[in-house]
C-alpha positions as CSV (number, residue, x, y, z in Angstrom):
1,X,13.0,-40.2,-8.2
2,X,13.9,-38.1,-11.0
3,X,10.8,-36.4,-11.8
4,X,9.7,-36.3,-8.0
5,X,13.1,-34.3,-7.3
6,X,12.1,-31.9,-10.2
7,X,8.5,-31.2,-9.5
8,X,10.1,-30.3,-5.8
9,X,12.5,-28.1,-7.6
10,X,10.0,-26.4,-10.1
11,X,7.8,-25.8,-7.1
12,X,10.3,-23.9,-4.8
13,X,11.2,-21.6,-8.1
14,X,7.5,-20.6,-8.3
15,X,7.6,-19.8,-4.7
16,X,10.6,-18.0,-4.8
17,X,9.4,-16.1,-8.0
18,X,5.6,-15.4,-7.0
19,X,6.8,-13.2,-3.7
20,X,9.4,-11.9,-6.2
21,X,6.5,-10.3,-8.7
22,X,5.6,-8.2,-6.3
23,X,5.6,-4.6,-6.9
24,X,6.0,-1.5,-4.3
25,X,4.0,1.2,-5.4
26,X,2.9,4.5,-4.1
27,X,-0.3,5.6,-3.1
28,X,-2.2,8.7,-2.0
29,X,-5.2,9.9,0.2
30,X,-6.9,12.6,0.6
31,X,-9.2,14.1,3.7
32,X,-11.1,17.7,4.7
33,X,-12.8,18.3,8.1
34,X,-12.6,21.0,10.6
35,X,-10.3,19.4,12.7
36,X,-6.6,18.6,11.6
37,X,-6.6,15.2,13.5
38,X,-9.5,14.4,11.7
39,X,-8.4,15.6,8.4
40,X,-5.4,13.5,8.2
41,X,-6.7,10.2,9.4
42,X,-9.3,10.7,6.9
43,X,-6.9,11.0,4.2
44,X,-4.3,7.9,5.8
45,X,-7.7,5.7,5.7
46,X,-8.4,7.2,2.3
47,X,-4.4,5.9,1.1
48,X,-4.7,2.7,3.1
49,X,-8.2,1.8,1.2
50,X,-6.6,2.5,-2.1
51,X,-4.0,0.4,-1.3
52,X,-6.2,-2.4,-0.2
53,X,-8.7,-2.1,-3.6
54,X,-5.4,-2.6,-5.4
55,X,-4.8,-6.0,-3.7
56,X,-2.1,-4.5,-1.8
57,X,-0.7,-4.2,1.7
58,X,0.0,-0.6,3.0
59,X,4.0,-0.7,4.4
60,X,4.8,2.7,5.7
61,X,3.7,6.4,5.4
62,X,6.2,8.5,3.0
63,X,4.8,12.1,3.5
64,X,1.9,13.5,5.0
65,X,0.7,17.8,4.8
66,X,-2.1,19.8,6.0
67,X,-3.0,22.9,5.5
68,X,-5.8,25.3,6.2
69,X,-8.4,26.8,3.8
70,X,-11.9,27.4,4.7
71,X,-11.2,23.4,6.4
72,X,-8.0,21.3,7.2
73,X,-7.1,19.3,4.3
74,X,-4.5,16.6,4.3
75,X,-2.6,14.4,2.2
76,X,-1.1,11.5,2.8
77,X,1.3,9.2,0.5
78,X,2.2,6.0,1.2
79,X,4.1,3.1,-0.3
80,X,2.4,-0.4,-1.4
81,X,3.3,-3.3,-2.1
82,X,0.9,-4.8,-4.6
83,X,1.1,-8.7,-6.0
């Protein structure tokens, strides 16, 4: 009973600490087109995908810009959490 009672206790502590390893990082996109729209959905997708490659879930955008040069670029930040 003993040693049932503490595999049951050492397996709620790795629970408990394996979603409490997890990190929140931030991470950026980029995106150029000729439309605005387009621009900064590029560069969300771009943030979202770099997110994703880390092993990560997006959570929320921080900050997004665009601006106008010869084309619409954007940037888009966004925070991750990562295992």
């Amino acid at each position: 009973m003993k040693r049932r009672s503490a595999t049951v206790a050492l397996s709620l502590l790795v629970l408990v600490s394996g979603s409490a390893l997890a990190a929140v990082v931030h991470v950026s996109g980029h995106g150029q087109s000729y439309d605005p729209g387009i621009a900064l959905e590029d560069a969300r997708a771009d943030a979202a995908a770099e997110c994703v490659g880390q092993g990560g879930t997006p959570i929320q955008e921080v900050y997004n810009h665009v601006t106008r040069a010869n084309v619409w670029l954007a940037d888009s930040l966004w925070t991750c959490e990562v295992p």
